[in-house]
N, CA, C and O atoms as a Tinker XYZ file with bonds, in Angstrom:
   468  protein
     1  N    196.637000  191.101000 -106.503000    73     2
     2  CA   197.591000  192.181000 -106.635000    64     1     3
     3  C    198.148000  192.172000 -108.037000    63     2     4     5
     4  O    198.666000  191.202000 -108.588000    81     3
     5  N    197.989000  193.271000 -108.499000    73     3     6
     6  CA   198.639000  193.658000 -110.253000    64     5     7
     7  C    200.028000  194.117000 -110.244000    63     6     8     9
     8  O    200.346000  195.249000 -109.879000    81     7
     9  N    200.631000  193.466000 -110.540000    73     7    10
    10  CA   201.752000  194.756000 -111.196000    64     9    11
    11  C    202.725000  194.138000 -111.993000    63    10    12    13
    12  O    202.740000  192.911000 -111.902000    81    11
    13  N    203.665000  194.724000 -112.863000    73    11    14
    14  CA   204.911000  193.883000 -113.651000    64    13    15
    15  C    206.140000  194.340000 -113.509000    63    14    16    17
    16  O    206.395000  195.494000 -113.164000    81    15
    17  N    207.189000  193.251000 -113.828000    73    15    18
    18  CA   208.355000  193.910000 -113.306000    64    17    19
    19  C    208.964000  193.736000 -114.877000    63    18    20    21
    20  O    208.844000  192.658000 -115.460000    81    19
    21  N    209.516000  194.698000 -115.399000    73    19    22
    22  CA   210.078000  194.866000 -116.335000    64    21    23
    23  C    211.585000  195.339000 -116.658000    63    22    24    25
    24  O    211.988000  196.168000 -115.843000    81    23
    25  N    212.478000  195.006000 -117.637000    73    23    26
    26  CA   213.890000  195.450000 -117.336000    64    25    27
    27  C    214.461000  195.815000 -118.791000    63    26    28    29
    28  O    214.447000  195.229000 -119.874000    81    27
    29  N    214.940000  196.972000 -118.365000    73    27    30
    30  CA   215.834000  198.103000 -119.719000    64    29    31
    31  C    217.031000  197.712000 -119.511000    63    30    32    33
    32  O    217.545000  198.643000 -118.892000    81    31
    33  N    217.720000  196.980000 -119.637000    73    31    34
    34  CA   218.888000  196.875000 -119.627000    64    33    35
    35  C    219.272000  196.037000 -117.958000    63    34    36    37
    36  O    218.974000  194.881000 -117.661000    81    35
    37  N    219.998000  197.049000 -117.087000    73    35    38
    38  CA   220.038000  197.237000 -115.960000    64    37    39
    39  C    219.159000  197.470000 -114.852000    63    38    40    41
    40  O    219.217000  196.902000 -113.761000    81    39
    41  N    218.053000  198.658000 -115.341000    73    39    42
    42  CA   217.226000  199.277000 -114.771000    64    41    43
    43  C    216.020000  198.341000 -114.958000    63    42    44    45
    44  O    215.632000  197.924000 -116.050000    81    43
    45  N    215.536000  198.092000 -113.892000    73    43    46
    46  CA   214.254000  197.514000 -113.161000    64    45    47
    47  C    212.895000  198.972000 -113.001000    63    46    48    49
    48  O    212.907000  199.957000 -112.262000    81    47
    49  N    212.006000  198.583000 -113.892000    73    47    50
    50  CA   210.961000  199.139000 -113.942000    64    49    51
    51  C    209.670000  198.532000 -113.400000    63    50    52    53
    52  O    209.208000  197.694000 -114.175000    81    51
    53  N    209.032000  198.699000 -112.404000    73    51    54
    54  CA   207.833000  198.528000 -111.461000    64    53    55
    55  C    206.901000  198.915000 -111.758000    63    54    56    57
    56  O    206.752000  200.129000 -111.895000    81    55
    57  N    206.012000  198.131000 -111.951000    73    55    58
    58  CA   204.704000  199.103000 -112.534000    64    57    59
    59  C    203.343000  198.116000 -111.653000    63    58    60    61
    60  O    202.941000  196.959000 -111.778000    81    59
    61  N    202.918000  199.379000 -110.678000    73    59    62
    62  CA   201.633000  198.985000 -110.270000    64    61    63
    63  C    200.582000  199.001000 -110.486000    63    62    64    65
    64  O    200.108000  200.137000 -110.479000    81    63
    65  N    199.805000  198.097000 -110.731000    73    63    66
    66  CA   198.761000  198.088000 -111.690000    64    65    67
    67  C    197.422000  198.190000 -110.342000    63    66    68    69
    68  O    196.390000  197.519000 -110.360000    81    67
    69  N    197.679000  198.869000 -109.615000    73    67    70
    70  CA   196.434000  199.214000 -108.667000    64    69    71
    71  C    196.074000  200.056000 -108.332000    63    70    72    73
    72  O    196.897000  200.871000 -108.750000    81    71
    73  N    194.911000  200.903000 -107.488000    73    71    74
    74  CA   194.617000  202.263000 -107.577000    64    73    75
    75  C    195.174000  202.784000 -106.068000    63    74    76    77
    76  O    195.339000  203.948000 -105.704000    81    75
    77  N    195.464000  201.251000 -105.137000    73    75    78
    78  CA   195.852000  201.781000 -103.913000    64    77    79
    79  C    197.061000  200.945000 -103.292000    63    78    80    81
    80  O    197.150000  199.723000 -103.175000    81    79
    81  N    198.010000  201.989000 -102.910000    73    79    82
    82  CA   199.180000  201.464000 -102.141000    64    81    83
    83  C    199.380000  202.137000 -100.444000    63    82    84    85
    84  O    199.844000  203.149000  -99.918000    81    83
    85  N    198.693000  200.826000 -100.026000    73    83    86
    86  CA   198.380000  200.981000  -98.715000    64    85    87
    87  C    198.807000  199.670000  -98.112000    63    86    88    89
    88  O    199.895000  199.185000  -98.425000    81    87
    89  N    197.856000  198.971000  -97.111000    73    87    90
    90  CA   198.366000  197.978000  -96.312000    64    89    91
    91  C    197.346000  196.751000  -96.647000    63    90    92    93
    92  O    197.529000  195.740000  -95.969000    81    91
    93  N    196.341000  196.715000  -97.564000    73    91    94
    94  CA   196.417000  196.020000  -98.514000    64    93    95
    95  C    197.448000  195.348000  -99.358000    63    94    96    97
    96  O    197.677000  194.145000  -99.230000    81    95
    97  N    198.156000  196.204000 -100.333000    73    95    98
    98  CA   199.140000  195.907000 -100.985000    64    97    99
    99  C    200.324000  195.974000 -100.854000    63    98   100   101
   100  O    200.972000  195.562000 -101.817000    81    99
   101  N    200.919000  196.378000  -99.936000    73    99   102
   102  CA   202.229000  196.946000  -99.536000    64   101   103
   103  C    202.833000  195.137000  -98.665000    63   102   104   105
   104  O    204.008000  195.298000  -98.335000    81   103
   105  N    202.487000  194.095000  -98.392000    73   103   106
   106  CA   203.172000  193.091000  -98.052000    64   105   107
   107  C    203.941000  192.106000  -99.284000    63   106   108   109
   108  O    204.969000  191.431000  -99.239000    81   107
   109  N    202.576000  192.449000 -100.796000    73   107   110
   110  CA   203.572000  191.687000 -101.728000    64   109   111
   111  C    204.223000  192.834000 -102.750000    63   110   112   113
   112  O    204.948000  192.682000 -103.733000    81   111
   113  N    203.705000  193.993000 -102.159000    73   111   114
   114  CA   205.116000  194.591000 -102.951000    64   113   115
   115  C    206.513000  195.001000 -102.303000    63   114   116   117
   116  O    207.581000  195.272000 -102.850000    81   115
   117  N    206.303000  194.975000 -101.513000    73   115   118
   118  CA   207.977000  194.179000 -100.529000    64   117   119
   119  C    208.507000  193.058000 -100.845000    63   118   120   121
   120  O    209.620000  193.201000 -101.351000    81   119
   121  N    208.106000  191.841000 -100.736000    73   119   122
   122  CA   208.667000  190.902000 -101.152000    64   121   123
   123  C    208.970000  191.065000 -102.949000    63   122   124   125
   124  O    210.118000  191.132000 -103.388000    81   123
   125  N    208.378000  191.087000 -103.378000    73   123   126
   126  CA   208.891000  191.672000 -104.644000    64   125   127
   127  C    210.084000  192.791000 -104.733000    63   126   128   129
   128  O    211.263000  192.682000 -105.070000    81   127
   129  N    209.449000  193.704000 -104.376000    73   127   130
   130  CA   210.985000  194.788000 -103.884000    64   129   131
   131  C    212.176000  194.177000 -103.783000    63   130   132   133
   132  O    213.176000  194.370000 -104.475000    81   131
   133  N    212.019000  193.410000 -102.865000    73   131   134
   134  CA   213.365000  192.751000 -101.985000    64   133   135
   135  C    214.298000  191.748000 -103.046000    63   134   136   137
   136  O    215.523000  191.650000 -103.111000    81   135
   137  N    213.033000  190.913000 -104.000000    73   135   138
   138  CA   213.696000  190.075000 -105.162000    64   137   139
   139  C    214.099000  191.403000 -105.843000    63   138   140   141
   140  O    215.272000  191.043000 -105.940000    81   139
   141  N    214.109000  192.247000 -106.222000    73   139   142
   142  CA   214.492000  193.018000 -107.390000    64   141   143
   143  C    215.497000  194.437000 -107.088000    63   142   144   145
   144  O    216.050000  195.237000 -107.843000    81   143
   145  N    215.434000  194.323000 -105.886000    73   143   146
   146  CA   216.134000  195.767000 -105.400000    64   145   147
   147  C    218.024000  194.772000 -104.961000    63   146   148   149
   148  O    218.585000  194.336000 -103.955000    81   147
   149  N    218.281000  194.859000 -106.282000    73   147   150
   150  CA   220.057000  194.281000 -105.466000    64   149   151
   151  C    220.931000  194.914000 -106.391000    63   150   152   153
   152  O    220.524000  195.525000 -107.379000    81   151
   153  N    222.195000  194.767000 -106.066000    73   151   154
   154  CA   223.084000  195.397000 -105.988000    64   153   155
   155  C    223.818000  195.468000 -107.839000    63   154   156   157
   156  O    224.736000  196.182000 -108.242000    81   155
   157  N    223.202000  194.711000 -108.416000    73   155   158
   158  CA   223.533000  194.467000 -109.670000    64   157   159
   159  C    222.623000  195.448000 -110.820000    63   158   160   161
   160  O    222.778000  195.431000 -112.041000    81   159
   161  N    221.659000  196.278000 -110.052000    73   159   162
   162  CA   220.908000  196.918000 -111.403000    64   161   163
   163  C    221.049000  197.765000 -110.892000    63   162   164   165
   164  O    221.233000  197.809000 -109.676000    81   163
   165  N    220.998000  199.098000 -111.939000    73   163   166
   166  CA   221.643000  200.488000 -112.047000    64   165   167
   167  C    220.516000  201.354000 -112.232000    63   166   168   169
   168  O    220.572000  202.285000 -113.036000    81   167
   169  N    219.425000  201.097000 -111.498000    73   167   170
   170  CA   218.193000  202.052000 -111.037000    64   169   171
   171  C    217.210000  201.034000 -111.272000    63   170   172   173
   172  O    217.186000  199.936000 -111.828000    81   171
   173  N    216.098000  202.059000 -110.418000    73   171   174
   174  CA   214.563000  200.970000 -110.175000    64   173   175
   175  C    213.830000  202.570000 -110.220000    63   174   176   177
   176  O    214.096000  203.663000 -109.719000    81   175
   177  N    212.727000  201.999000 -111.150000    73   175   178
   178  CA   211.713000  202.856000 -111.721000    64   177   179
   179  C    210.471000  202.539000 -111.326000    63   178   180   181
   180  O    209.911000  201.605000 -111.901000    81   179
   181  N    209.772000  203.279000 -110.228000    73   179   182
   182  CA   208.757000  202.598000 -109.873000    64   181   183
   183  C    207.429000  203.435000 -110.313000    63   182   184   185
   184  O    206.954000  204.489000 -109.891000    81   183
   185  N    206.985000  202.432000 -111.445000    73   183   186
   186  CA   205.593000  203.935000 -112.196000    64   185   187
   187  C    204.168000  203.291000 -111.111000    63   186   188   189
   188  O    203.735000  202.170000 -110.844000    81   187
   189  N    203.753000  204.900000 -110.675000    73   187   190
   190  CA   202.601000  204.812000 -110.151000    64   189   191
   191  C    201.599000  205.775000 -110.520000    63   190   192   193
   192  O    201.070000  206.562000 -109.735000    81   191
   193  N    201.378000  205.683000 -111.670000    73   191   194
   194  CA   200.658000  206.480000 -112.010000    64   193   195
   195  C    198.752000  205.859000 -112.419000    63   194   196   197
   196  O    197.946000  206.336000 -113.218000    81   195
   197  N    198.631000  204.801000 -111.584000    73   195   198
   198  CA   197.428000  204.015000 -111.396000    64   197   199
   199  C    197.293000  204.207000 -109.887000    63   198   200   201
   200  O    196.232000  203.833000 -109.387000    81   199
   201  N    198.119000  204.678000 -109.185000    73   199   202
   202  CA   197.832000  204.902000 -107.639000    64   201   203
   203  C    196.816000  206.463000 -107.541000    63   202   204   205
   204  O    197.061000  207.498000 -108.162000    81   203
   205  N    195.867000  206.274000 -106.753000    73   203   206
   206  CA   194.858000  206.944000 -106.376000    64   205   207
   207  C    195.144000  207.561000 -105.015000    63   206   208   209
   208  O    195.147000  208.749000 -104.692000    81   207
   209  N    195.384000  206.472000 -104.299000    73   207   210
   210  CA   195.839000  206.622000 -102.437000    64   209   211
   211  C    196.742000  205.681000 -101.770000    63   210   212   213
   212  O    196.930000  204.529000 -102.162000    81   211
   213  N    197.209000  206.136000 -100.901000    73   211   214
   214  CA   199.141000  205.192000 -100.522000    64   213   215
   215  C    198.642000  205.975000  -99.068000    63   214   216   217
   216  O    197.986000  206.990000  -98.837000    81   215
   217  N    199.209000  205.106000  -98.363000    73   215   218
   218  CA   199.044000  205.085000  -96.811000    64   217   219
   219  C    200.827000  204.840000  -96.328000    63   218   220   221
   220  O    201.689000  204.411000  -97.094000    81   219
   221  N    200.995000  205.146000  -95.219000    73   219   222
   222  CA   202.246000  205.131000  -94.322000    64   221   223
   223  C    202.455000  203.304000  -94.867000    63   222   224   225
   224  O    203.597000  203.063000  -95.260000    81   223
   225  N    201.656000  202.333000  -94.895000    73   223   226
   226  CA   201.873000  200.829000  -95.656000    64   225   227
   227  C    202.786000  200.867000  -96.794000    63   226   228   229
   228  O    203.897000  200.353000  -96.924000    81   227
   229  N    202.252000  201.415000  -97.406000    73   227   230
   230  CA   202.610000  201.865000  -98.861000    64   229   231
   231  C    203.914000  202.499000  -99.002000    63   230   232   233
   232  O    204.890000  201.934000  -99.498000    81   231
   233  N    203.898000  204.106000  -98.395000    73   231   234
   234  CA   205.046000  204.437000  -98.441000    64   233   235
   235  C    206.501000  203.700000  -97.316000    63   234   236   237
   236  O    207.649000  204.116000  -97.471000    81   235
   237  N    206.162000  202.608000  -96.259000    73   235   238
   238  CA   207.171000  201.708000  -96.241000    64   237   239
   239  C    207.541000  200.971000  -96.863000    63   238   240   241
   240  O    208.674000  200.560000  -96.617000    81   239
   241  N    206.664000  200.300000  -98.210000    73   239   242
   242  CA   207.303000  199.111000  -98.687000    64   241   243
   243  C    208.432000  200.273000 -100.209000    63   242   244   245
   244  O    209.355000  199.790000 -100.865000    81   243
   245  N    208.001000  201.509000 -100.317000    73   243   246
   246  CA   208.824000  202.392000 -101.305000    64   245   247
   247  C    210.256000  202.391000 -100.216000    63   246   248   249
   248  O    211.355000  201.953000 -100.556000    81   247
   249  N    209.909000  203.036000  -98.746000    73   247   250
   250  CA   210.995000  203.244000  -98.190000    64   249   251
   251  C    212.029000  201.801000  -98.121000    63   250   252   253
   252  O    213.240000  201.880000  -98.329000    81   251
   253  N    211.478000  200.781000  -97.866000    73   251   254
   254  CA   212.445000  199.159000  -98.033000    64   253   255
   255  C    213.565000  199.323000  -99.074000    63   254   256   257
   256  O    214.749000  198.990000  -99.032000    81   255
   257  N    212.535000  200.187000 -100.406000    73   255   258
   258  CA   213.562000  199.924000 -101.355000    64   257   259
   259  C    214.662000  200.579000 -101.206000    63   258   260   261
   260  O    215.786000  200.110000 -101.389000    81   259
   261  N    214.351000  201.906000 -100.802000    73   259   262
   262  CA   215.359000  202.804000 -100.967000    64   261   263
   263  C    216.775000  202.091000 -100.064000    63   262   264   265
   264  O    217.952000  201.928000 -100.385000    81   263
   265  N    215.993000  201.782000  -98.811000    73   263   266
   266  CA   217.110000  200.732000  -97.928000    64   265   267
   267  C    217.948000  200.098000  -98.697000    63   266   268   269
   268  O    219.171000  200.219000  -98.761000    81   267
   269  N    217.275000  199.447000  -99.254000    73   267   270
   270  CA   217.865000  198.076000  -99.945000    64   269   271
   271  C    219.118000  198.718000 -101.128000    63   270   272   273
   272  O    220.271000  198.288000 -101.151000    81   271
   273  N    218.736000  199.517000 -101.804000    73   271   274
   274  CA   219.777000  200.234000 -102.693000    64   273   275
   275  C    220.747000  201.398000 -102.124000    63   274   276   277
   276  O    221.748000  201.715000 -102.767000    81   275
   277  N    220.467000  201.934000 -101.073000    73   275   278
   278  CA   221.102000  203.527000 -100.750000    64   277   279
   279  C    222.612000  203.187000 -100.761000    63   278   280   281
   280  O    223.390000  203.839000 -101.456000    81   279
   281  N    223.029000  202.124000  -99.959000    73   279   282
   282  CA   224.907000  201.837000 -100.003000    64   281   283
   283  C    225.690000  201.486000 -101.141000    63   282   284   285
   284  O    226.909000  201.495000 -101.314000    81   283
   285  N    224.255000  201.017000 -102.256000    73   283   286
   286  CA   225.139000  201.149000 -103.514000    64   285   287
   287  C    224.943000  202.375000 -104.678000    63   286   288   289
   288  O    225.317000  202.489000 -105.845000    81   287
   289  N    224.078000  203.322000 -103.648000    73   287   290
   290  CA   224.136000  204.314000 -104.734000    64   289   291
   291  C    223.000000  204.389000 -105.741000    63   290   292   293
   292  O    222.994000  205.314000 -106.554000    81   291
   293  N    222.241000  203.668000 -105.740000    73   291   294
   294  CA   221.188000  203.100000 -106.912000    64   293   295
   295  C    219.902000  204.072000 -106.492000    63   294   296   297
   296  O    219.165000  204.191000 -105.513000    81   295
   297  N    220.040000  204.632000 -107.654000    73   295   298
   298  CA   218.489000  205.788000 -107.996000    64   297   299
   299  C    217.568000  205.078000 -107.982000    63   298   300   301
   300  O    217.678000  203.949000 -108.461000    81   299
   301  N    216.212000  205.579000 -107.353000    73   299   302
   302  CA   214.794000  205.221000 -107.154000    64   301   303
   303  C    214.102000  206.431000 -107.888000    63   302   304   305
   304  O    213.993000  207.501000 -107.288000    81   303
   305  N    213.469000  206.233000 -109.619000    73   303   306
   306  CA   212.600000  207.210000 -109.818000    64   305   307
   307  C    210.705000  206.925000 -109.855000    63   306   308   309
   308  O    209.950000  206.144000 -110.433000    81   307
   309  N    210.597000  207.794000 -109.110000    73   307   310
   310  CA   208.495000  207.107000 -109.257000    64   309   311
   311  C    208.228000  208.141000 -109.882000    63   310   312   313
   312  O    208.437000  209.346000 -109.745000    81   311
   313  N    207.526000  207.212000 -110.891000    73   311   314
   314  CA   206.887000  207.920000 -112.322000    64   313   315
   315  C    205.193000  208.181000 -112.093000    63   314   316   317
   316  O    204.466000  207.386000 -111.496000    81   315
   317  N    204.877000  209.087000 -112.521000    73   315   318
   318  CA   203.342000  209.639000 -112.384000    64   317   319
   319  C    202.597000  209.685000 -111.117000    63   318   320   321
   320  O    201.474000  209.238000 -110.887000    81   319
   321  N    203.486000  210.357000 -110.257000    73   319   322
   322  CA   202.881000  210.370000 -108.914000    64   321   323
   323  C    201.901000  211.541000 -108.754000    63   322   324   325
   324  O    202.110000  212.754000 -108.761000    81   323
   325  N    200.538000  210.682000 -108.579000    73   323   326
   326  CA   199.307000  212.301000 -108.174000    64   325   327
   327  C    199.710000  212.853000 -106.963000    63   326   328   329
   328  O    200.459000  212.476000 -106.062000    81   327
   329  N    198.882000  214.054000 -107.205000    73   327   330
   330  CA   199.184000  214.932000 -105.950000    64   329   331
   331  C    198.524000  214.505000 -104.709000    63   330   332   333
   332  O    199.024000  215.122000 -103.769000    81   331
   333  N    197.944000  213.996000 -104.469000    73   331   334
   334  CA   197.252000  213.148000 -103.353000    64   333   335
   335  C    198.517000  212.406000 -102.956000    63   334   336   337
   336  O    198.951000  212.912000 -101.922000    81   335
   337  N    199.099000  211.637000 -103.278000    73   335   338
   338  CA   200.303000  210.501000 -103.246000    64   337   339
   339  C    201.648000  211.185000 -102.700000    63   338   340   341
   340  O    202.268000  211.124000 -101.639000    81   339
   341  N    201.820000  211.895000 -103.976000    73   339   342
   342  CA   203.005000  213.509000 -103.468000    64   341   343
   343  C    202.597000  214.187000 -102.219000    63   342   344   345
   344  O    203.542000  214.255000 -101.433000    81   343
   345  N    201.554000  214.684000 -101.799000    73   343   346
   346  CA   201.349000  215.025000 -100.573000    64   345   347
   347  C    201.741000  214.456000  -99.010000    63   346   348   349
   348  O    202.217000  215.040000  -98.037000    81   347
   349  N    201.370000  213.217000  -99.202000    73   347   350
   350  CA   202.021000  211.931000  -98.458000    64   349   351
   351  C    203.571000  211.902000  -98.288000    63   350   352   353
   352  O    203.998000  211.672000  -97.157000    81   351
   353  N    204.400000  212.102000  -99.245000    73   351   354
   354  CA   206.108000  212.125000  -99.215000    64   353   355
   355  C    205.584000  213.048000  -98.538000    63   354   356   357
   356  O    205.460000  212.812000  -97.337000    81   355
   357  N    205.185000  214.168000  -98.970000    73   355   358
   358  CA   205.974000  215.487000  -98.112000    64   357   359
   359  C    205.659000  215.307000  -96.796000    63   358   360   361
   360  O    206.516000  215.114000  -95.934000    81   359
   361  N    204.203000  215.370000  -96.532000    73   359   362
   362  CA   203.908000  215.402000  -94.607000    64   361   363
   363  C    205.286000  214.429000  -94.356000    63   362   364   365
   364  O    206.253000  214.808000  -93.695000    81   363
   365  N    205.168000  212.960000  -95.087000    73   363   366
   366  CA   206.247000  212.534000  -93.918000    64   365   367
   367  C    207.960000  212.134000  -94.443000    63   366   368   369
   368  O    208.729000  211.173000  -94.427000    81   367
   369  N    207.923000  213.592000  -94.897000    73   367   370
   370  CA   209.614000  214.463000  -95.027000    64   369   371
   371  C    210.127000  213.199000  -96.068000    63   370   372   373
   372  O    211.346000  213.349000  -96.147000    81   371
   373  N    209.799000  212.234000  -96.749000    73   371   374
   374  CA   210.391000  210.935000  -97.158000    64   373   375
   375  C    210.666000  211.834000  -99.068000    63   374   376   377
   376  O    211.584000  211.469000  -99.803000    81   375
   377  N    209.965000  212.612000  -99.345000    73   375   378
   378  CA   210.341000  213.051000 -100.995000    64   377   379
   379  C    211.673000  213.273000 -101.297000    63   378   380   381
   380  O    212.290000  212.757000 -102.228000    81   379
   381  N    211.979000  213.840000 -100.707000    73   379   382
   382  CA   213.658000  214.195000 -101.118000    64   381   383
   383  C    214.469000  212.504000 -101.263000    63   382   384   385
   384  O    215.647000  212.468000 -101.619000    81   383
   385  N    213.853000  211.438000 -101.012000    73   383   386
   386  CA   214.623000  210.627000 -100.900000    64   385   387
   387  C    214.681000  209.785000 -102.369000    63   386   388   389
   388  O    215.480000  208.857000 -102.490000    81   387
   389  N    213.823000  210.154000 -103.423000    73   387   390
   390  CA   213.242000  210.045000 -104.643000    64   389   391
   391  C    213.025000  210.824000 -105.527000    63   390   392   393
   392  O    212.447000  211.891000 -105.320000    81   391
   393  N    213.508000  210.387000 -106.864000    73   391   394
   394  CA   213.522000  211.675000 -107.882000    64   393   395
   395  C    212.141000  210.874000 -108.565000    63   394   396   397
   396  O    211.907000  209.668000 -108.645000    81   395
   397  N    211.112000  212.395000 -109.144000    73   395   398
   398  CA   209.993000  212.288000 -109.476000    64   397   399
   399  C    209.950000  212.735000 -111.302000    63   398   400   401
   400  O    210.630000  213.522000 -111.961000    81   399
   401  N    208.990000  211.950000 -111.606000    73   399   402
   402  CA   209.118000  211.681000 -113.049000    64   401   403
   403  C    207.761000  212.076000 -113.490000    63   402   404   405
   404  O    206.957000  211.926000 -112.570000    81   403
   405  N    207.213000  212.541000 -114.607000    73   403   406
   406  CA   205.703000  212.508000 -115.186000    64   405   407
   407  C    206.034000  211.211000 -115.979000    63   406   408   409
   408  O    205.024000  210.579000 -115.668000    81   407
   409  N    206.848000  210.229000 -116.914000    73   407   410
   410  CA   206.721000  209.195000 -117.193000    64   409   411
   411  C    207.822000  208.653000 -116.931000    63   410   412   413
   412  O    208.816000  209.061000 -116.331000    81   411
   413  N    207.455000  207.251000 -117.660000    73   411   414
   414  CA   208.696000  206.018000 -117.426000    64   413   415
   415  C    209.996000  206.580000 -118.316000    63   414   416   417
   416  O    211.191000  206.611000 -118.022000    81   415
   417  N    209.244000  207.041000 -119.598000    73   415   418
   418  CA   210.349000  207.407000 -120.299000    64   417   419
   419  C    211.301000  208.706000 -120.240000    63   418   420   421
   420  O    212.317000  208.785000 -120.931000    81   419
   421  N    210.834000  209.832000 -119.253000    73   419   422
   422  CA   211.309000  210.825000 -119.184000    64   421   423
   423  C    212.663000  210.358000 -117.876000    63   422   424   425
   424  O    213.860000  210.640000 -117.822000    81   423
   425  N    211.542000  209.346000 -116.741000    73   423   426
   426  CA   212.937000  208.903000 -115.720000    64   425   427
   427  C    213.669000  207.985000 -116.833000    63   426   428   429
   428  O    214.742000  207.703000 -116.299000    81   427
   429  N    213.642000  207.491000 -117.865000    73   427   430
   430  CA   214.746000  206.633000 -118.549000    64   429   431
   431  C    215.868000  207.584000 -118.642000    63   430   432   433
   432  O    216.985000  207.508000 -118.129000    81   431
   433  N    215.425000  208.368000 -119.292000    73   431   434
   434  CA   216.628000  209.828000 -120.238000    64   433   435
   435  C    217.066000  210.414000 -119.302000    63   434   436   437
   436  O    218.225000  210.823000 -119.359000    81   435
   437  N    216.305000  210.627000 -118.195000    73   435   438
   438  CA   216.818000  211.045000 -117.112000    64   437   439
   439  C    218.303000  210.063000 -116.338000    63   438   440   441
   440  O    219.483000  210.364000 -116.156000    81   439
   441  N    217.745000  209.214000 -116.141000    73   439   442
   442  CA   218.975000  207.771000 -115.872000    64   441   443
   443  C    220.331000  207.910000 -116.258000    63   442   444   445
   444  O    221.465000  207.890000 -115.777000    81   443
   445  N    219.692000  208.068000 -117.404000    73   443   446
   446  CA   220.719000  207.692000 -118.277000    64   445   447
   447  C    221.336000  208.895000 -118.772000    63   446   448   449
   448  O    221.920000  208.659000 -119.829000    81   447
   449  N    221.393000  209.652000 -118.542000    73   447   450
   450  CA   222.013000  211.125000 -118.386000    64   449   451
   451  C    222.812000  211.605000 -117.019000    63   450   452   453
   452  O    223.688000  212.470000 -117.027000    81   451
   453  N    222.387000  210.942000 -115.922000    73   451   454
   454  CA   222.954000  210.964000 -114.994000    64   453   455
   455  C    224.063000  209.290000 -114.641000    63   454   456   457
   456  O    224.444000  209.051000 -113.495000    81   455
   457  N    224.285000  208.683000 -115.406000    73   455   458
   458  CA   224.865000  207.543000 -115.408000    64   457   459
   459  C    225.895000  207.821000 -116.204000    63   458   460   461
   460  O    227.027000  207.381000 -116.009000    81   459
   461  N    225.390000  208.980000 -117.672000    73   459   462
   462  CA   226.893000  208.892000 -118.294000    64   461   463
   463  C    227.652000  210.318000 -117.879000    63   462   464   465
   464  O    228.483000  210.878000 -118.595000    81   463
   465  N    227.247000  210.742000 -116.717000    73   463   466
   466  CA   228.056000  212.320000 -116.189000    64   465   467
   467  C    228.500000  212.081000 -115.274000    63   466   468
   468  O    229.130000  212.936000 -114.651000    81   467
């Protein structure tokens, strides 16, 4: 399993370095999630723009996170999501629960525009 966890400051940036987030990969990116999704960082950026195909696996270990942050308020942006992937939020109603990015750096400015308003 590929991926790195990287940090701007506050903000925790995720980057999966695989073509599929399914039930393959979705057990160690939970546990990872879980180390990195707390109450002390001020958004999590999760770039998937190496994802090809994500299964109901997949989109639970995204939904964990959101768990894990929603009572403190903490933004979840996924960066470079294909439309194959995006299709998936929608059938199962979960998009609205995530703001969508074409890069890492556009959800940065984004962040951080909504952090100082």
């Amino acid at each position: 399993m590929k991926f790195t966890v990287d940090h701007d400051d506050n903000v925790v940036i995720f980057t999966l370095k695989e073509q599929r987030l399914d039930s393959s990969t979705a057990p160690e990116i939970k546990a990872e999630l879980l180390i990195v999704c707390q109450p002390t960082i001020s958004a999590l950026v999760v770039d998937l723009s190496r994802v090809d195909y994500a299964d109901s696996s997949g989109l639970s270990a995204l939904l964990l996170a959101y768990r894990q942050l929603r009572d403190y308020n903490i933004p979840i942006a996924l960066v470079g999501v294909r439309e194959t992937v995006r299709n998936l939020f929608r059938i199962s109603q979960m998009e609205w629960l995530f703001g969508f990015y074409p890069t890492v750096e556009v959800a940065m400015q984004e962040l951080q525009a909504q952090s100082s308003s």
